[in-house]
C-alpha positions as CSV (number, residue, x, y, z in Angstrom):
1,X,73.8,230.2,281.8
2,X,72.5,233.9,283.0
3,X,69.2,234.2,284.0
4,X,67.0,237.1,284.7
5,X,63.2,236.3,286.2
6,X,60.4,238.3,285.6
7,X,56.8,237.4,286.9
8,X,54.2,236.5,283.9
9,X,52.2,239.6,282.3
10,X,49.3,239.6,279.8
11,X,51.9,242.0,277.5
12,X,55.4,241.5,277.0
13,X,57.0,244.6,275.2
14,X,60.3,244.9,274.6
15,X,61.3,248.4,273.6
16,X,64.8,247.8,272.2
17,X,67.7,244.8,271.7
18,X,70.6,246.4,270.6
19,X,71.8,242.4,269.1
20,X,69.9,239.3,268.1
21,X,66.3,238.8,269.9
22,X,65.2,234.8,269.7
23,X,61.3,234.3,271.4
24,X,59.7,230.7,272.9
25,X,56.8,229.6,274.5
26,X,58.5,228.5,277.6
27,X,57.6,228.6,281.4
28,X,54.9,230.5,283.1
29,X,57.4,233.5,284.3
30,X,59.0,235.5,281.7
31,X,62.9,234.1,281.7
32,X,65.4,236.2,279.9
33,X,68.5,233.9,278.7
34,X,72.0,234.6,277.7
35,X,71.7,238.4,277.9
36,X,74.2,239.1,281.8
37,X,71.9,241.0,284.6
38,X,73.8,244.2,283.8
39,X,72.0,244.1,279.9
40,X,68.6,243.4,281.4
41,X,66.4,246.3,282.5
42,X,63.0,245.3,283.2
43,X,59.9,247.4,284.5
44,X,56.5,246.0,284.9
45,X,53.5,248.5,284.7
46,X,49.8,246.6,285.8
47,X,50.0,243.8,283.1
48,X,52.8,244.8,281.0
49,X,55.9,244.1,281.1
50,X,58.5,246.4,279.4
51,X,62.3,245.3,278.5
52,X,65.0,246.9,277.3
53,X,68.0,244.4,276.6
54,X,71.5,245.7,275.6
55,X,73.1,242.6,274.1
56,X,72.2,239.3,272.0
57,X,69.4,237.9,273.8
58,X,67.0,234.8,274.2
59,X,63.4,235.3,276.1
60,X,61.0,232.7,277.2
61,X,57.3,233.6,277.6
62,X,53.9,231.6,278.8
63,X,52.4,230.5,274.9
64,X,49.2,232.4,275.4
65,X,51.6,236.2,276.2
66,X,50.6,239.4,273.9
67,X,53.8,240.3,272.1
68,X,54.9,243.6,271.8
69,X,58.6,244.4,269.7
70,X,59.7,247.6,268.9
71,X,63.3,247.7,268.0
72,X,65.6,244.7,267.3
73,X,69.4,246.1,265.7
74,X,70.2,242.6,264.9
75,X,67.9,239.0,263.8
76,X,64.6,238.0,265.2
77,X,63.0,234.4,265.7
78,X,59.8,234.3,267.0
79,X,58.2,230.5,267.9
80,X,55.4,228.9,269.6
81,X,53.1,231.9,270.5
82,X,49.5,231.6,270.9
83,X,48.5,235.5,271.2
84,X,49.0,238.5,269.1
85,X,51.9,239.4,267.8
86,X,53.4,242.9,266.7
87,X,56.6,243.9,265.5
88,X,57.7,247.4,264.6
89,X,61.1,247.7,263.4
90,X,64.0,244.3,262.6
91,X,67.4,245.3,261.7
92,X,68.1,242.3,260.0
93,X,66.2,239.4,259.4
94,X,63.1,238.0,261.2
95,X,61.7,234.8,261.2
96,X,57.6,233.8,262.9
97,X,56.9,230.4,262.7
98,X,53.9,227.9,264.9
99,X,52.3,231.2,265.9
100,X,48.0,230.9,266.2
101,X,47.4,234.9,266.9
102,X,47.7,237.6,264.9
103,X,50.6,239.0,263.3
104,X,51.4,242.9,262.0
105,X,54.8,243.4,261.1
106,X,55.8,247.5,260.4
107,X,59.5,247.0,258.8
108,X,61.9,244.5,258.1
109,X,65.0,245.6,256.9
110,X,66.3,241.4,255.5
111,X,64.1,238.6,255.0
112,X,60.9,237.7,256.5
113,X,59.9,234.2,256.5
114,X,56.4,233.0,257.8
115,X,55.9,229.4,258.6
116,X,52.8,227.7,260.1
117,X,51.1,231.1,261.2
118,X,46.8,230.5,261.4
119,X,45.8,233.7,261.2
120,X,45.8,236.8,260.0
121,X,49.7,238.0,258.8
122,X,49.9,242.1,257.9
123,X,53.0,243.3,257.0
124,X,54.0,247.0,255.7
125,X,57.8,247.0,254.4
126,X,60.1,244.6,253.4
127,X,63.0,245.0,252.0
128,X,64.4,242.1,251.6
129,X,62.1,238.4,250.5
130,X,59.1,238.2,251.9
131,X,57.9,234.2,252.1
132,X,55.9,232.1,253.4
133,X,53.9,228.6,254.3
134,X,51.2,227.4,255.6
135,X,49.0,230.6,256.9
136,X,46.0,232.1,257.3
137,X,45.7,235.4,255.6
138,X,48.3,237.9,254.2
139,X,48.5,241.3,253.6
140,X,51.1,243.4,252.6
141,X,52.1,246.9,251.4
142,X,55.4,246.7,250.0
143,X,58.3,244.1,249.2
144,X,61.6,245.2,247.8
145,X,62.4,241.6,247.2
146,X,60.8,238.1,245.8
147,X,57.2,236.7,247.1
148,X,57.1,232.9,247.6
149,X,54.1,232.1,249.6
150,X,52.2,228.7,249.5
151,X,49.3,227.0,251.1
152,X,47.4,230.2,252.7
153,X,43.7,229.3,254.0
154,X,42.8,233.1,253.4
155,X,43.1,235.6,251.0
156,X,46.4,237.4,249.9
157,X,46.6,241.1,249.2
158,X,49.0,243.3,248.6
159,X,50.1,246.6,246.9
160,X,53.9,246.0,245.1
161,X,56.5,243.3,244.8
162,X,60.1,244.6,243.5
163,X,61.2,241.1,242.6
164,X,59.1,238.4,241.3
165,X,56.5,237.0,243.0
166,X,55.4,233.2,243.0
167,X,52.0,231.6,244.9
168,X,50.3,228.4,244.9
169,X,47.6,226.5,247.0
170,X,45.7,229.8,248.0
171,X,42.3,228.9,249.0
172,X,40.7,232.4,249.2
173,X,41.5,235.4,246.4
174,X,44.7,236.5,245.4
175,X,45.0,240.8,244.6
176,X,48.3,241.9,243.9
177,X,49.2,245.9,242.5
178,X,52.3,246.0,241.2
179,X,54.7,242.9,240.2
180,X,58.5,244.0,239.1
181,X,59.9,240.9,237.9
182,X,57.6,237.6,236.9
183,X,54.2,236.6,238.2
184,X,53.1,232.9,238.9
185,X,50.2,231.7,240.8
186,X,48.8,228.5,240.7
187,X,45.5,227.2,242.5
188,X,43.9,229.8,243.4
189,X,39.9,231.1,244.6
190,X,40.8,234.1,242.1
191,X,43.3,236.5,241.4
192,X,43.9,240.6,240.3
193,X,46.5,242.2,239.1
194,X,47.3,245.4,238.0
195,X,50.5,245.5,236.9
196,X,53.9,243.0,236.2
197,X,56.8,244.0,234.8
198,X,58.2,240.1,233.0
199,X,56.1,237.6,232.3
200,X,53.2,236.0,233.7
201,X,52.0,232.1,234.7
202,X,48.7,231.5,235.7
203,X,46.9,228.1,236.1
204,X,44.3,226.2,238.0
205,X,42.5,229.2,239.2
206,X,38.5,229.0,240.3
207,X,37.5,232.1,239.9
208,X,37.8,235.0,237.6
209,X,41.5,236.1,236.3
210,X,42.1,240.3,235.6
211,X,45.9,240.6,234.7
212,X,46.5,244.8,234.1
213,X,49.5,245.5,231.9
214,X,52.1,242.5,231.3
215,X,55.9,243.4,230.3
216,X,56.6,239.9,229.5
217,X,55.1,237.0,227.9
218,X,52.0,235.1,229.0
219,X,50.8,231.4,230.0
220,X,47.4,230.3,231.6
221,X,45.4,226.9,231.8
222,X,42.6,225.8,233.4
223,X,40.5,229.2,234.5
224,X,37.6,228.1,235.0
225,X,36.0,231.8,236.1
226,X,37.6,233.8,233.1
227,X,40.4,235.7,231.7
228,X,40.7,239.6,231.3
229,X,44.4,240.3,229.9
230,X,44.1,243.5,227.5
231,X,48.1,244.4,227.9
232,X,50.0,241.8,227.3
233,X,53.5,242.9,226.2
234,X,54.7,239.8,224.3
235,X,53.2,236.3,223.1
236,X,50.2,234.6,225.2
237,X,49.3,231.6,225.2
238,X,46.3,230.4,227.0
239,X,44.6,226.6,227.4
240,X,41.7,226.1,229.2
241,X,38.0,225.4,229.4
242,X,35.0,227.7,228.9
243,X,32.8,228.0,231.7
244,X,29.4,228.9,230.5
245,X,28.8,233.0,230.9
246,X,32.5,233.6,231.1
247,X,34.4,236.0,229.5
248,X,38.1,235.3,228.0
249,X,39.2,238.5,227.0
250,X,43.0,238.8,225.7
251,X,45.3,241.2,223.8
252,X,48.8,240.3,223.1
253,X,51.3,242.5,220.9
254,X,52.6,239.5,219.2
255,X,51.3,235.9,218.7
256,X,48.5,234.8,220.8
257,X,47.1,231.0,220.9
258,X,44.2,230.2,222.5
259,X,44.0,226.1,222.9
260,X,40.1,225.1,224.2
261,X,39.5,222.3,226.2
262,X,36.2,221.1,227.5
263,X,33.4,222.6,227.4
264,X,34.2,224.7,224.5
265,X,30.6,226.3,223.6
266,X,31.4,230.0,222.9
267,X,30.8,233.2,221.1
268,X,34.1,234.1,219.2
269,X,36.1,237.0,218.2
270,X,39.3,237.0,216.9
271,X,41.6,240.0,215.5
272,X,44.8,240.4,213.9
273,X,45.6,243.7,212.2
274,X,48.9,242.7,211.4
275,X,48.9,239.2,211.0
276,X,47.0,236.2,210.2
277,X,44.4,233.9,212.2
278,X,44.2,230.8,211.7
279,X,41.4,228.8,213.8
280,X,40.8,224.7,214.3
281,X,37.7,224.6,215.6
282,X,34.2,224.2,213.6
283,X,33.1,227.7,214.1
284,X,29.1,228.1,213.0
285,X,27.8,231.7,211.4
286,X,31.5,233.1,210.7
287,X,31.8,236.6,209.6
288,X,35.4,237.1,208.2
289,X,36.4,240.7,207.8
290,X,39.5,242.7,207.3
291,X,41.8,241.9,210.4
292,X,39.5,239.9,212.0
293,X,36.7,237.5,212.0
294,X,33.3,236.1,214.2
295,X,31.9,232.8,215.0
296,X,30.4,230.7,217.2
297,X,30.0,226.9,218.6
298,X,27.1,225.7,220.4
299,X,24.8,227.9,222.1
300,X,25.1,229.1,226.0
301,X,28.9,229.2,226.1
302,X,31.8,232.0,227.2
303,X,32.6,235.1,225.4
304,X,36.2,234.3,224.1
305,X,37.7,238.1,221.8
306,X,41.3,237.6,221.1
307,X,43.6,240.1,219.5
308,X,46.8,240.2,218.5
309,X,48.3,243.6,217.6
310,X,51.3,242.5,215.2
311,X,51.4,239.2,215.4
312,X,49.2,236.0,214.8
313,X,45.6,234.8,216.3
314,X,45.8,231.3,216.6
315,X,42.2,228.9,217.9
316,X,42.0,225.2,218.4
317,X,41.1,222.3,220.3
318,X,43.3,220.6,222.6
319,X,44.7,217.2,220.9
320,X,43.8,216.7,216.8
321,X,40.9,219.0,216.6
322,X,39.2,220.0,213.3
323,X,41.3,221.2,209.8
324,X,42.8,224.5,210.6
325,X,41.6,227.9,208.2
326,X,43.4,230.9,207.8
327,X,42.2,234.4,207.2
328,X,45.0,236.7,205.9
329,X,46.0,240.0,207.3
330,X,45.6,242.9,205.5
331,X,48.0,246.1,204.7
332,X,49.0,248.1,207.2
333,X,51.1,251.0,205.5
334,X,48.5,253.4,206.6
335,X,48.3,252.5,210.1
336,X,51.7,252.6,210.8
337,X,52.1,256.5,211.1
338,X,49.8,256.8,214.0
339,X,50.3,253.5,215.9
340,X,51.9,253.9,219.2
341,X,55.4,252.5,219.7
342,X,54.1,249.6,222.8
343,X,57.0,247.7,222.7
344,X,59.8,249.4,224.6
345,X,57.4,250.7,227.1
346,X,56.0,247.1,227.8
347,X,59.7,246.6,228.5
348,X,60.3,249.3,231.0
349,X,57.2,248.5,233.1
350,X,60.0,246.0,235.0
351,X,62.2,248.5,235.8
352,X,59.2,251.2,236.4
353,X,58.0,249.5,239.0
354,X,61.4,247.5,240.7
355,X,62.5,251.3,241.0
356,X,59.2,252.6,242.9
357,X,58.7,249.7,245.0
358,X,62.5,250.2,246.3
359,X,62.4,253.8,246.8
360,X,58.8,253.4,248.8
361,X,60.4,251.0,250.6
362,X,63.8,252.8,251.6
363,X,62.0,256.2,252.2
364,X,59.7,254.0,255.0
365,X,62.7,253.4,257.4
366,X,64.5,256.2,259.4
367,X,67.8,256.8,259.4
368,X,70.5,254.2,259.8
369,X,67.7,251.3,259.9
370,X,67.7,251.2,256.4
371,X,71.0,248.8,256.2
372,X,74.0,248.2,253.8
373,X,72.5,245.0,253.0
374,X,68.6,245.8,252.2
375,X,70.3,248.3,250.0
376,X,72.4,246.3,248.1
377,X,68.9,243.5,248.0
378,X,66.7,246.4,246.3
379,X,69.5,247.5,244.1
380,X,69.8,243.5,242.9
381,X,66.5,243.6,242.0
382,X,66.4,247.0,240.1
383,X,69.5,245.3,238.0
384,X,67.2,242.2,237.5
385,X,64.6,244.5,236.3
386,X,67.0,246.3,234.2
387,X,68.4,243.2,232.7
388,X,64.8,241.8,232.2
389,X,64.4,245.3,229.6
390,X,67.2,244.3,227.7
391,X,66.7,241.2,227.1
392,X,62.9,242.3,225.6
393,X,64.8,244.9,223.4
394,X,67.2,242.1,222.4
395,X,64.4,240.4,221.2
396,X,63.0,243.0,219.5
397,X,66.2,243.7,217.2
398,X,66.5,239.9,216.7
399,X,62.5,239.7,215.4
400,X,64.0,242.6,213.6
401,X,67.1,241.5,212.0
402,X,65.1,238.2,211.6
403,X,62.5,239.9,209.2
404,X,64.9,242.4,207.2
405,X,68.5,240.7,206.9
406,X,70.1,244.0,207.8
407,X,71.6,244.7,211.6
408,X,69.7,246.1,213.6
409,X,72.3,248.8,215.0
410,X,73.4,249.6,211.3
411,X,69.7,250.0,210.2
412,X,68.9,252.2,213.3
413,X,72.0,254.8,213.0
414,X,73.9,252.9,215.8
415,X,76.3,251.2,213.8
416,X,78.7,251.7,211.2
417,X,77.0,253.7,208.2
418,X,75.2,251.8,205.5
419,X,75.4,248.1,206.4
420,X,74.7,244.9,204.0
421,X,71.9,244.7,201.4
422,X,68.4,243.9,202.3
423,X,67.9,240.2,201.6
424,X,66.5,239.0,198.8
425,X,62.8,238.7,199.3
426,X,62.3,235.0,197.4
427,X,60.6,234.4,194.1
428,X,57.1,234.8,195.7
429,X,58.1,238.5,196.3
430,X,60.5,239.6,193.2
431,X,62.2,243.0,192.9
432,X,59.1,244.6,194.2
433,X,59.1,242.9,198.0
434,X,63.0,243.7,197.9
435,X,62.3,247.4,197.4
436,X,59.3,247.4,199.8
437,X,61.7,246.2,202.7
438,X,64.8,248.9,201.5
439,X,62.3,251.2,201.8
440,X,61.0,250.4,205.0
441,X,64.2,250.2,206.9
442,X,65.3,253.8,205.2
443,X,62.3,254.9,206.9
444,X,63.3,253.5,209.9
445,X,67.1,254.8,209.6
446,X,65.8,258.4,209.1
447,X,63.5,258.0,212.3
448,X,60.4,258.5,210.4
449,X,59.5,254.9,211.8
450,X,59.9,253.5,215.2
451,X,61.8,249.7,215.6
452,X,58.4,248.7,216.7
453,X,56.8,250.0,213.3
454,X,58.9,248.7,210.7
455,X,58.1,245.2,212.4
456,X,54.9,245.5,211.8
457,X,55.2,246.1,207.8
458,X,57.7,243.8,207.6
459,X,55.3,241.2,209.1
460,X,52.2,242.7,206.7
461,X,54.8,242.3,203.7
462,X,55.6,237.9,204.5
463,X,51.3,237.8,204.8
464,X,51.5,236.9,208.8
C-alpha cells in the first residue's frame, strides 16, 4: 500500500483532493494512504500541516488533531475525531460520524449525514439531504433537500428546508424559517415556525408551539406549553391537554376539531363564519352569537379561540364526553365580495419557498461546484412542491364539484361550454336552493366569484 509520513501537527489542513477524501483517528504521525508519493505534496508551517492531494485519498490523524478541509472534488468521510472540525467546500457527498469537537460545514454539494457528533454542528448550504443522529446542537442556513434529524441534546435552528423536514427526540428548542414540503416534529423542549408549504405534524412537545403560515393540513397532540397556528391552509385537527395559563390559539380555512384531554379547565372561543360549531363539552356562561360563540369550564384554565374560515368548529372530550350542541352558521352572501381568495395561495406557499430555498442554495456555490446531481436533487424537490399545489387545487375542485354537481372545469370556463344541470337541491331546499346554487356558479363562470368563494356559499346554503 503507498504510504506517505508526515510528523503530528496541532492543525491538519488540507487545501484540495481533486477525488474521494476518507479521515480516521489513527496513529500519532499523520499517514496519508492509497494516494502514490507523486499525488502527495505536503508542507508544514509551525503547527500546521498543509496538504494538497491529487488523487482518491485516505488520511490517518492523532484523534485529538484540528481539522481543516477546504476543497474535496469528490466524497468525504470523516470518523473518530476528537477536535474541531471545519469543512469548506464537498463535491459530492460528506459523511461526520463519532466526532466530540465542533463541527462548521460551508457547502455540500450531495448529502450530509451526521451521526454520533456531541457538540455543536453549523452548517450553511446543502443541497442535497441534510440528516442526522445522535448530536449535540444544530444549526443551519439552508437545505435544498429533506431534514431527518433525531435525538439532538441541544437546540436545532435553522433558516429554510426545500424538501420536508422530519425531527424527533430534541431535548432543547426547535426554530425552523421556512419548510417547503411537510413538517413533523415530535418530542420536543419547543418549537417555531414561520412558514411550511404541506402539511404539518406536531406532538409531544413541552413547551410552547408557534406554527406561521401552513399550506397543508394540520395535526397536534399532547402540547403541553400551547399552540399558536393562525394560517392554517386546510383542516386542523388538534388533541391535547390544557396547561393552566396557556394559550391554544388556531385558524384553519376549513374544518377544525379541537379534542381536550386532561386538564381541560379553559376559557373558550369558537368561530365559524361559514359553518357550524358544534361543541361536547359542558361549557358554563355560553354566549352564542352570529358565527361564533363563548364559554367556559372551570376556573384557572388555558385560553383555547378556535376559528374556522369556511368550514366547521368542532370541541369535545377525548372518549364519550358530554351530548354534543350545534350553533348554525349564518349567511354569508355579503361577505363574499370582499373575502380574499386564501386557498390557492395557501397552495403555492410549497412551491414559493422549494423555489427560494433552491435558488439560495445554487447561487452560494461558485462555478462548476454546483454539480449535475445537486441540480437535478433541488429541481426533484421544486417538482414535489409543484405536485404538492396540485394536488390542494385538486381538492379544491373536488370540495367543489362535491357541493354543486357541475364540473368544475365546465363551471369555471375550462371546459366544454355549458355543462350538466345543477343538482337537485333535495326536498329540504325546493326550487329556491336549486336556483340559489345556478346562480352561484354563473357568478362563478363569469368570474365575478373566485373557486374559493362559491365554496363558501355553497357551504352557507347546506347550513355547515
Amino acid at each position: 500500500m503507498n504510504e506517505v509520513r508526515f510528523p503530528a501537527a496541532a492543525v491538519v489542513a488540507v487545501e484540495r483532493c481533486q477525488g474521494d477524501l476518507e479521515v480516521r483517528a489513527g496513529e500519532a504521525e499523520v499517514v496519508v494512504q492509497e494516494a502514490g508519493p507523486e499525488a502527495v505534496h505536503g508542507e508544514v508551517q509551525e503547527e500546521r500541516l498543509l496538504l494538497r492531494l491529487a488523487a482518491d485519498a485516505r488520511l490517518l490523524v492523532p484523534a485529538a488533531v484540528r481539522l481543516e478541509v477546504g476543497e474535496v472534488q469528490g466524497d468525504l468521510e470523516i470518523s473518530g475525531l476528537a477536535g474541531a472540525l471545519r469543512l469548506e467546500r464537498v463535491a459530492g457527498d460528506a459523511t461526520i460520524e463519532r466526532c466530540q469537537g465542533p463541527v462548521t460545514v460551508a457547502q455540500v454539494a450531495g448529502d450530509l449525514d451526521l451521526e454520533a457528533v456531541r457538540a455543536e454542528v453549523t452548517v450553511e448550504q446543502v443541497a442535497g439531504d441534510l440528516t442526522g443522529r445522535r448530536l449535540g446542537a444544530v444549526r443551519f442556513a439552508q437545505v435544498a433537500g429533506d431534514l431527518v434529524l433525531a435525538e439532538v441534546s441541544g437546540p436545532v435552528v435553522g433558516e429554510a428546508v426545500a424538501g420536508d423536514a422530519a425531527i424527533e427526540r430534541v431535548q432543547g428548542t426547535v426554530s425552523l424559517g421556512r419548510v417547503g414540503g411537510d413538517l413533523t416534529v415530535e418530542r420536543a423542549g419547543g418549537l417555531t415556525v414561520e412558514a411550511v408549504g404541506g402539511d404539518g405534524q406536531v406532538a409531544t412537545i413541552a413547551g410552547p408551539v408557534q406554527l406561521g403560515r401552513l399550506g397543508g393540513d394540520l395535526q397536534a397532540a399532547d402540547l403541553t406549553g400551547g399552540l399558536r397556528a393562525p394560517a392554517v391552509g386546510g383542516h386542523a385537527r388538534v388533541e391535547t391537554g390544557l396547561a393552566p395559563g396557556a394559550e391554544y390559539v388556531v385558524t384553519a380555512e376549513e374544518d377544525l376539531t379541537f379534542v381536550v384531554t386532561e386538564p381541560r379547565a379553559g376559557v373558550f372561543e369558537l368561530h365559524a363564519p361559514a359553518g357550524s360549531i358544534r361543541w361536547g363539552l359542558a361549557l358554563e356562561e355560553v354566549v352564542e352569537e352570529p358565527g361564533g360563540l363563548r364559554g367556559r369550564l372551570g376556573t384557572d384554565g388555558a385560553r383555547v379561540v378556535l376559528t374556522s374560515r369556511r368550514g366547521q368548529v368542532r370541541l369535545r372530550a377525548r372518549g364519550a364526553g358530554d351530548a354534543e350542541r350545534t350553533s348554525g352558521g349564518r349567511d354569508v352572501w355579503a361577505e363574499v365580495g370582499v373575502r380574499v381568495d386564501l386557498g390557492e395561495r395557501f397552495a403555492r406557499l410549497s412551491e414559493e419557498i422549494a423555489t427560494a430555498t433552491r435558488r439560495a442554495v445554487e447561487s452560494a456555490f461558485p462555478g462548476g461546484w454546483y454539480s449535475e446531481e445537486a441540480a437535478r436533487r433541488a429541481e426533484e424537490q421544486v417538482r414535489r412542491a409543484t405536485e404538492r399545489v396540485q394536488r390542494m387545487l385538486e381538492r379544491l375542485a373536488e370540495r367543489f364539484e362535491r357541493r354543486s354537481g357541475w364540473r368544475a372545469g365546465a363551471a369555471t370556463g375550462a371546459g366544454e361550454a355549458g355543462g350538466p344541470e345543477p343538482r337537485a337541491a333535495g326536498p329540504e331546499g325546493g326550487r329556491g336552493r336549486s336556483d340559489e346554487v345556478r346562480l352561484i356558479l354563473e357568478l362563478l363562470r363569469d368570474g365575478r366569484l373566485t373557486p374559493e368563494q362559491a365554496l363558501r356559499l355553497l357551504d352557507a346554503l347546506e347550513g355547515r
